[in-house]
N, CA, C and O atoms as CSV, one atom per row, in Angstrom:
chain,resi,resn,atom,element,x,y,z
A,1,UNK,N,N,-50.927,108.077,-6.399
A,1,UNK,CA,C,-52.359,107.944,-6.379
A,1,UNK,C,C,-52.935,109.335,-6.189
A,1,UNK,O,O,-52.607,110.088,-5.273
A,2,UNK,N,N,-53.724,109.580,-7.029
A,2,UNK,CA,C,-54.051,111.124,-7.814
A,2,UNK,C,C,-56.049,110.918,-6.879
A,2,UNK,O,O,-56.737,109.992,-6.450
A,3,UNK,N,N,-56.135,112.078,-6.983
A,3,UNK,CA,C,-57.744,112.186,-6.342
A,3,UNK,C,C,-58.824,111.533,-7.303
A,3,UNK,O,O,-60.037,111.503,-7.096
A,4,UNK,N,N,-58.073,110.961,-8.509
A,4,UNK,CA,C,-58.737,110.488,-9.324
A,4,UNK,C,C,-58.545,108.742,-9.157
A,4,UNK,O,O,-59.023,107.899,-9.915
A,5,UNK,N,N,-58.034,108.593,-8.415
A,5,UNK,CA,C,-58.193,106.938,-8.447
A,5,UNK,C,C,-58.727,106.805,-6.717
A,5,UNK,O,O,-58.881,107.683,-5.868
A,6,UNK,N,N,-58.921,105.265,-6.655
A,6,UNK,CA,C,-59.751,104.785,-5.479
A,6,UNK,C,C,-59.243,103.490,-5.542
A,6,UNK,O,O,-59.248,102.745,-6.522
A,7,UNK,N,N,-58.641,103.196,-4.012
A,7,UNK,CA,C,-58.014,101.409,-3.828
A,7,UNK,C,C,-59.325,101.030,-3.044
A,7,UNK,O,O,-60.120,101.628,-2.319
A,8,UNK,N,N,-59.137,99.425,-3.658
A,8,UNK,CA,C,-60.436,98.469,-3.065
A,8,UNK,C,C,-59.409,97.230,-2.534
A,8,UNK,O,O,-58.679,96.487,-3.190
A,9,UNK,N,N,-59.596,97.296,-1.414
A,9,UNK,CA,C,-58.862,95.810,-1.052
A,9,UNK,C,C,-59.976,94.346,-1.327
A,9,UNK,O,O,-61.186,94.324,-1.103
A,10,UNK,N,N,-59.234,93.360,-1.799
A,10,UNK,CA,C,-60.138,92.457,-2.374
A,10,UNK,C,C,-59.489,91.496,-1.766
A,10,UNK,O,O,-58.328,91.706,-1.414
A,11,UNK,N,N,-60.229,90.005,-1.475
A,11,UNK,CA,C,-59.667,89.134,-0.856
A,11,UNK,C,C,-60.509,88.574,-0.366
A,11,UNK,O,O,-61.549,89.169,-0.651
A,12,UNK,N,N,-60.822,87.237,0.596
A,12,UNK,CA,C,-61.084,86.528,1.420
A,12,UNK,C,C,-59.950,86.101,3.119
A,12,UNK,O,O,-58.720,86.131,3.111
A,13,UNK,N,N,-60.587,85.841,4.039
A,13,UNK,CA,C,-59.867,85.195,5.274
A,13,UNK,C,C,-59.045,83.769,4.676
A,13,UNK,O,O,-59.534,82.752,4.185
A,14,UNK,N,N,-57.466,84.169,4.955
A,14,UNK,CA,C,-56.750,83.117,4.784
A,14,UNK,C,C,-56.687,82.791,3.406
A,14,UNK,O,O,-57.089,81.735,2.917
A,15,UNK,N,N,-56.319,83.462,2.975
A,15,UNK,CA,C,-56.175,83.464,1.662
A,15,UNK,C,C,-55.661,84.716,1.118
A,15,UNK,O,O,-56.073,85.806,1.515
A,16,UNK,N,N,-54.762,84.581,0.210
A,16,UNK,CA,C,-54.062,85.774,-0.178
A,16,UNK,C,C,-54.883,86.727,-0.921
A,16,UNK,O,O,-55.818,86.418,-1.661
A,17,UNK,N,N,-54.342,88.258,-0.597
A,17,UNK,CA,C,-55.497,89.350,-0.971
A,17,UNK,C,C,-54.542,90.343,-1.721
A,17,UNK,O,O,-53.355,90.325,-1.397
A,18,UNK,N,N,-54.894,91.065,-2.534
A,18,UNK,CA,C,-54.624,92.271,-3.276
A,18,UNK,C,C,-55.796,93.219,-3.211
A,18,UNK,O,O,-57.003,93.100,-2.997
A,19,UNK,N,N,-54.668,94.560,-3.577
A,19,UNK,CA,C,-55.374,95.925,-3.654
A,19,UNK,C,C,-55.429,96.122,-4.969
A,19,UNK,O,O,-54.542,96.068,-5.820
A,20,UNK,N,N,-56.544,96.350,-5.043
A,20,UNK,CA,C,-56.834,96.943,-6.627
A,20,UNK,C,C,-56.949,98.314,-6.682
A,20,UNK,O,O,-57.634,98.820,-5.793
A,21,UNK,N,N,-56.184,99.434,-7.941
A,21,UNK,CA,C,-56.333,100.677,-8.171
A,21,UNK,C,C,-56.865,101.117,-9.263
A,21,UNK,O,O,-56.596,100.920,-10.448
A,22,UNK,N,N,-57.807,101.857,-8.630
A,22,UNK,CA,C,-58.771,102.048,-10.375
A,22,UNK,C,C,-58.407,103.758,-10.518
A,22,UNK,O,O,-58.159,104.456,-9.535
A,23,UNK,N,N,-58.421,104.051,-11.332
A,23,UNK,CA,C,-58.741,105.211,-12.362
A,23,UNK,C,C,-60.278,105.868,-12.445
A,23,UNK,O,O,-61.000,105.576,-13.398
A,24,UNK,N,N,-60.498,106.304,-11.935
A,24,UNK,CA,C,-62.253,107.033,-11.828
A,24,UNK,C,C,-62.015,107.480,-13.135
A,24,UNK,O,O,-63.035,107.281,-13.797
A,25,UNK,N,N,-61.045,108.041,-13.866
A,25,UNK,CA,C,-61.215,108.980,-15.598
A,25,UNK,C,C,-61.649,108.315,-16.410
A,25,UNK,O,O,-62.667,108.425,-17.094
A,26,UNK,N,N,-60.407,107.133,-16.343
A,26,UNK,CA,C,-60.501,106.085,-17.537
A,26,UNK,C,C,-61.502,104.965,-17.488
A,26,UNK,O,O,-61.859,104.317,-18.472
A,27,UNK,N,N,-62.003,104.764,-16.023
A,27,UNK,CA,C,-63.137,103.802,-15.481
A,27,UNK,C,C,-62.517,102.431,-15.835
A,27,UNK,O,O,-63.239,101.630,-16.429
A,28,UNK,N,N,-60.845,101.974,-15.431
A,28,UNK,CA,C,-60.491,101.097,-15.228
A,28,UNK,C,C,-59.385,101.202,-14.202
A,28,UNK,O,O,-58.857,102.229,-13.776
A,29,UNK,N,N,-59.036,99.430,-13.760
A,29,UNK,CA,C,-57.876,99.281,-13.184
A,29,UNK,C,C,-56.141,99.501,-13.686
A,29,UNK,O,O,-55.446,98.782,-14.404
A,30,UNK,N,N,-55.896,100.476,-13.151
A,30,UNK,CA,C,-54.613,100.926,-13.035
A,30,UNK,C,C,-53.299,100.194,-12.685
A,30,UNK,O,O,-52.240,100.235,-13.311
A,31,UNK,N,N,-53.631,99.416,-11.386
A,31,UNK,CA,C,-52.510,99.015,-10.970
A,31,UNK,C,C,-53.355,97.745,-10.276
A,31,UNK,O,O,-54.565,97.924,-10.144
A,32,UNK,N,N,-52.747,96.381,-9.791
A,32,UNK,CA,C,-53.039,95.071,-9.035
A,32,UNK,C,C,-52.261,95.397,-8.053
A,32,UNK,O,O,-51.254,95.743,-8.671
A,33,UNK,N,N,-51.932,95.581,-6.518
A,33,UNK,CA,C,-50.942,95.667,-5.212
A,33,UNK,C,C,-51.195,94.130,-4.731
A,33,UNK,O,O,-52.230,93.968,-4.085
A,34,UNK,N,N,-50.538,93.199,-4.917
A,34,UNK,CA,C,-50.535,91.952,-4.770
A,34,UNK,C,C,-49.561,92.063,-3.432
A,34,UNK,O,O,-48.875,93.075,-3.569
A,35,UNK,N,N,-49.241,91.358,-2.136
A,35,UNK,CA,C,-48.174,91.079,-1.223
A,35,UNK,C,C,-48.774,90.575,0.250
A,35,UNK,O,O,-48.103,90.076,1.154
A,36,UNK,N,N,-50.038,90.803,0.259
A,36,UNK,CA,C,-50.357,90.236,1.220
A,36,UNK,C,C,-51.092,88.657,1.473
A,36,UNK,O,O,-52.125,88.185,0.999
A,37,UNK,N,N,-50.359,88.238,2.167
A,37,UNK,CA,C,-51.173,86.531,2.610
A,37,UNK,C,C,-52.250,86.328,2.724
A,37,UNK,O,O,-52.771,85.453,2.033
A,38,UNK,N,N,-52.993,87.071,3.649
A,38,UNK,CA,C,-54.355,87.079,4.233
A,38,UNK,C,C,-55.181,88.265,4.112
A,38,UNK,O,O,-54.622,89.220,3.573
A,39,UNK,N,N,-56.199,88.404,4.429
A,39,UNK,CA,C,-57.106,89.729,4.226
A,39,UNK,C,C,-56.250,90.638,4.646
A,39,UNK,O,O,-55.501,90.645,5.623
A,40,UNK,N,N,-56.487,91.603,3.588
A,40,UNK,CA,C,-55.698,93.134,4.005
A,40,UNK,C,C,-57.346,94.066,4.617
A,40,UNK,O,O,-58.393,94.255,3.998
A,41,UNK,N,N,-56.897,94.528,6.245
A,41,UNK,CA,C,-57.970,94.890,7.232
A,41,UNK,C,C,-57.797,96.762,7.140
A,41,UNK,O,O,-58.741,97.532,7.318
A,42,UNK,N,N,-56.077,97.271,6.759
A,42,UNK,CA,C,-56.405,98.272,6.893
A,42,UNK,C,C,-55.674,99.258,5.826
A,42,UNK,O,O,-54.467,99.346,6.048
A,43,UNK,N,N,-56.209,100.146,4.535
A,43,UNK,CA,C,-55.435,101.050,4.128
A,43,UNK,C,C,-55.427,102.736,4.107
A,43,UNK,O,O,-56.381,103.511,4.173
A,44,UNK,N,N,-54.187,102.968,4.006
A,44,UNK,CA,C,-54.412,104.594,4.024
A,44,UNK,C,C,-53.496,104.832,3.362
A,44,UNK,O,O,-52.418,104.283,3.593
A,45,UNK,N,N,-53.691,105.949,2.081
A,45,UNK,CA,C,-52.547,107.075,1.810
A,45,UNK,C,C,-51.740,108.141,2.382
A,45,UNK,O,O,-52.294,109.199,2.679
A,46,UNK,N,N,-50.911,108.035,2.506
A,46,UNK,CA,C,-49.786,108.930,3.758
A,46,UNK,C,C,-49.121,110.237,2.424
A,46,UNK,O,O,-48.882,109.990,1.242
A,47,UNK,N,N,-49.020,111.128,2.899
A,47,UNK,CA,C,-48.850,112.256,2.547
A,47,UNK,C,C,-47.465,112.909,3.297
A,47,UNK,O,O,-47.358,113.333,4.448
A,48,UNK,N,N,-46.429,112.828,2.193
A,48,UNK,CA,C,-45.009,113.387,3.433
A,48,UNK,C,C,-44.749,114.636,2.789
A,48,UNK,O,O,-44.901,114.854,1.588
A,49,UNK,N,N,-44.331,115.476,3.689
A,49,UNK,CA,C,-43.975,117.037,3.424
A,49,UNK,C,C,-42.677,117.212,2.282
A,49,UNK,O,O,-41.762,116.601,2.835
A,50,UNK,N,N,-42.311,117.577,1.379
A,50,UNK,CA,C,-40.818,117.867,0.814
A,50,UNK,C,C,-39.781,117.954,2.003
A,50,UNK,O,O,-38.796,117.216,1.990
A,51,UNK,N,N,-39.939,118.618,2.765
A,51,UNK,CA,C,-39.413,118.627,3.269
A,51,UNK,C,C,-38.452,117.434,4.263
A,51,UNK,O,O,-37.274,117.256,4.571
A,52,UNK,N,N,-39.662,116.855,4.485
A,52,UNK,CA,C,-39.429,115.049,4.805
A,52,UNK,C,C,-38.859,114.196,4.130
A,52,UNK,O,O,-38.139,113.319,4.607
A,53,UNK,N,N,-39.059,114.316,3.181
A,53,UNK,CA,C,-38.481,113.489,1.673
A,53,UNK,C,C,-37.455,113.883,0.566
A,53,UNK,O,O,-37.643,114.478,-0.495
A,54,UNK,N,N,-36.260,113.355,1.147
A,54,UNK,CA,C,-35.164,113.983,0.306
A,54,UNK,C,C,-35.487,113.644,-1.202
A,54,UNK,O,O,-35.924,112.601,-1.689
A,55,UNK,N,N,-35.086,115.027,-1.886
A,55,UNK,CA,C,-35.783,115.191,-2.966
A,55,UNK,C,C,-37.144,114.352,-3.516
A,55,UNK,O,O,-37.337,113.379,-4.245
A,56,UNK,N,N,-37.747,115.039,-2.951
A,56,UNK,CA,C,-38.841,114.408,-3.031
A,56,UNK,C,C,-39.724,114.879,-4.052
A,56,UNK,O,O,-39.740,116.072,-4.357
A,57,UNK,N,N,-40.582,113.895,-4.693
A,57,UNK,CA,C,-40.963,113.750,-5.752
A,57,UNK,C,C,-42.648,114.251,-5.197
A,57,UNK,O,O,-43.100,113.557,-4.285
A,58,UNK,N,N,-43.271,115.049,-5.557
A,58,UNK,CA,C,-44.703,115.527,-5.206
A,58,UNK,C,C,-45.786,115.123,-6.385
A,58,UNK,O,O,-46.991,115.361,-6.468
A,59,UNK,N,N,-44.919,114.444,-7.231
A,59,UNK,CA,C,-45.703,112.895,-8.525
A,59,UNK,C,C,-46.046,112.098,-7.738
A,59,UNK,O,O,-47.199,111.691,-7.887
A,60,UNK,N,N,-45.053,111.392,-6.311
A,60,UNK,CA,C,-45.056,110.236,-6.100
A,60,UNK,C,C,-45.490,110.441,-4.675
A,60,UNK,O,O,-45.064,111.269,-3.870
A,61,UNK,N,N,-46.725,109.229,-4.470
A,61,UNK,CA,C,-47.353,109.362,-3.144
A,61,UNK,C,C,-47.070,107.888,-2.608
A,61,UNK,O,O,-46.730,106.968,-3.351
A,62,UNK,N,N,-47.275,107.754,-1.028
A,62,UNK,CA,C,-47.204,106.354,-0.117
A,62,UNK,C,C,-48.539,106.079,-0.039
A,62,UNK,O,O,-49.455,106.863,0.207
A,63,UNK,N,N,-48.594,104.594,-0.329
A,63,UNK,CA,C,-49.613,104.146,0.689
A,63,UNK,C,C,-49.276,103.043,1.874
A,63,UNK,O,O,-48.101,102.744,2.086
A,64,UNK,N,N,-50.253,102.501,2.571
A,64,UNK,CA,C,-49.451,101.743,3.373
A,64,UNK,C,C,-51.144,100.888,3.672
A,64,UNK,O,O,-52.290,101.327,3.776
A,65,UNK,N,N,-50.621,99.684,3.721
A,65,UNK,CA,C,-51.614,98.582,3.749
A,65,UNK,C,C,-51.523,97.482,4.987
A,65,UNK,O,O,-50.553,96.733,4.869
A,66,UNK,N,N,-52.043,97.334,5.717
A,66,UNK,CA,C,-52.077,96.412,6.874
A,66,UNK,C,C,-52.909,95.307,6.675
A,66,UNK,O,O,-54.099,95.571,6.507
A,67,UNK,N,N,-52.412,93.574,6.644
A,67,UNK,CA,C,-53.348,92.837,7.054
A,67,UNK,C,C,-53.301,91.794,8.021
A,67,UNK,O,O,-52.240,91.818,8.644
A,68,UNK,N,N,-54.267,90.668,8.449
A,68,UNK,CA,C,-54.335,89.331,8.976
A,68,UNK,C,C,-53.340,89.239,8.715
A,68,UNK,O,O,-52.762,89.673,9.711
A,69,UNK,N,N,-52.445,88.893,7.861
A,69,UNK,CA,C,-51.304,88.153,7.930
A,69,UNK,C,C,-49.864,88.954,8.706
A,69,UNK,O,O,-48.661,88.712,8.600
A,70,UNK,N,N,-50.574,89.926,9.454
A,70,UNK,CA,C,-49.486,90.537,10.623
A,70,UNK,C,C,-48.073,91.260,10.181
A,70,UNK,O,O,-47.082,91.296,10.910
A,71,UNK,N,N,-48.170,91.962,8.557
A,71,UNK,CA,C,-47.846,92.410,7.651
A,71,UNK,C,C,-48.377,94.110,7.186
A,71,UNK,O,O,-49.433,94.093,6.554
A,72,UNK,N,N,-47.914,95.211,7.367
A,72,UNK,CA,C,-47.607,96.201,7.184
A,72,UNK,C,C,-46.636,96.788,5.716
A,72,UNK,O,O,-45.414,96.769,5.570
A,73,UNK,N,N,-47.584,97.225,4.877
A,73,UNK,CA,C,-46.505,96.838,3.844
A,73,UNK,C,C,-46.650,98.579,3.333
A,73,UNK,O,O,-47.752,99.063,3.589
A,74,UNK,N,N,-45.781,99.387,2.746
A,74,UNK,CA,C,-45.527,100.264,2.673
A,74,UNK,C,C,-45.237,100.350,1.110
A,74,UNK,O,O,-44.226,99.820,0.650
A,75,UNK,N,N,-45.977,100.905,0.454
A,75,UNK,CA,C,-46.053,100.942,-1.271
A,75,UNK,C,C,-45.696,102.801,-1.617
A,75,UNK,O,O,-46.056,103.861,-1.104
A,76,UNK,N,N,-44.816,102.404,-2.748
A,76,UNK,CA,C,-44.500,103.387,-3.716
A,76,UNK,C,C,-45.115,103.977,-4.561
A,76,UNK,O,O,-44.838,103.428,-5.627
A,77,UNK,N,N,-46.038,105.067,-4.781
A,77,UNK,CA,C,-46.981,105.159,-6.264
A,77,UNK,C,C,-46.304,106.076,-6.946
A,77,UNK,O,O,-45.441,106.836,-6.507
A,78,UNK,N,N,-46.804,105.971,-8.266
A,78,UNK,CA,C,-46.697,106.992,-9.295
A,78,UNK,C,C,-48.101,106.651,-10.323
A,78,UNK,O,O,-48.341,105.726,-11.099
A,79,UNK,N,N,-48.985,108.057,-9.848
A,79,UNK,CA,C,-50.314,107.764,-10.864
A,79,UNK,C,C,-50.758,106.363,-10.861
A,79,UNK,O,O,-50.817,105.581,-11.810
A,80,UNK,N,N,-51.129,106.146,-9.346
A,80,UNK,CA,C,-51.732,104.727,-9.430
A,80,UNK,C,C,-51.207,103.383,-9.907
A,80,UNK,O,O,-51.717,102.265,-9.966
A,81,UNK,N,N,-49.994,103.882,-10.232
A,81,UNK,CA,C,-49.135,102.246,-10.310
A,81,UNK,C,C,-48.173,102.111,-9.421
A,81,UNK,O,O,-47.433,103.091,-9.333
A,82,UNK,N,N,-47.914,101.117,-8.654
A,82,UNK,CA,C,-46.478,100.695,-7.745
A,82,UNK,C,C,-45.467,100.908,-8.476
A,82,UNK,O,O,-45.323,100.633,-9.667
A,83,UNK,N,N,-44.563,101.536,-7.569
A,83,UNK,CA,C,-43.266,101.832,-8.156
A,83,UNK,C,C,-42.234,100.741,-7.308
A,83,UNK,O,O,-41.319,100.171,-7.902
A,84,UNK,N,N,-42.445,100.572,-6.155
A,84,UNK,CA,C,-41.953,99.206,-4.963
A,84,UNK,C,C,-42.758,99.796,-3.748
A,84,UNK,O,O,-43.343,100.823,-3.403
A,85,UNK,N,N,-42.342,98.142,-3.171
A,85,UNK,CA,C,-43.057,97.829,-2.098
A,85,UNK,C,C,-42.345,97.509,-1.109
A,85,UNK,O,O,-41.696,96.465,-1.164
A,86,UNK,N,N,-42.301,98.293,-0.028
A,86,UNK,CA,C,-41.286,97.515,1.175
A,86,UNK,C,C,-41.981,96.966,2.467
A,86,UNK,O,O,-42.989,97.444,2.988
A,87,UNK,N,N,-41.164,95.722,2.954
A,87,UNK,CA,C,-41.967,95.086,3.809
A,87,UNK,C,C,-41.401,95.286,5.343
A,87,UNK,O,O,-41.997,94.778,6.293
């Protein structure tokens, strides 16, 4: 996820929610982050040093998504699409 895209968590209470990734260039959605049960309450992009990350790829960024459903989920990007998701 490039300075050019922006996640919107979408959803309702109790009810399963996804992150949507848009593309500010192309002025569409990029990627759907589907995995959570319930409202997703909190996200952030995490930023790890090379150094941190054996061979690490400076293409590929984390995000990490928290919701209601007491779920912490830790996503893979490349240019705004999931690469995996670990729970």
């Amino acid at each position: 996820m490039s300075l050019r895209h922006i996640a919107i968590a979408v959803g309702i209470l109790k009810e399963p929610s996804r992150i949507e990734i848009f593309d500010t260039h192309k002025g569409a959605r990029s990627d759907n982050l589907a995995g959570h049960r319930d409202m997703v309450d909190s996200m952030m992009k995490i930023q790890f040093t090379p150094s941190k990350v054996k061979l690490g790829n400076l293409y590929i960024n984390y995000f990490i998504s928290a919701g209601r459903d007491r779920q912490i989920l830790l996503w893979k990007l490349y240019d705004g699409k999931a690469m995996h998701r670990v729970k």
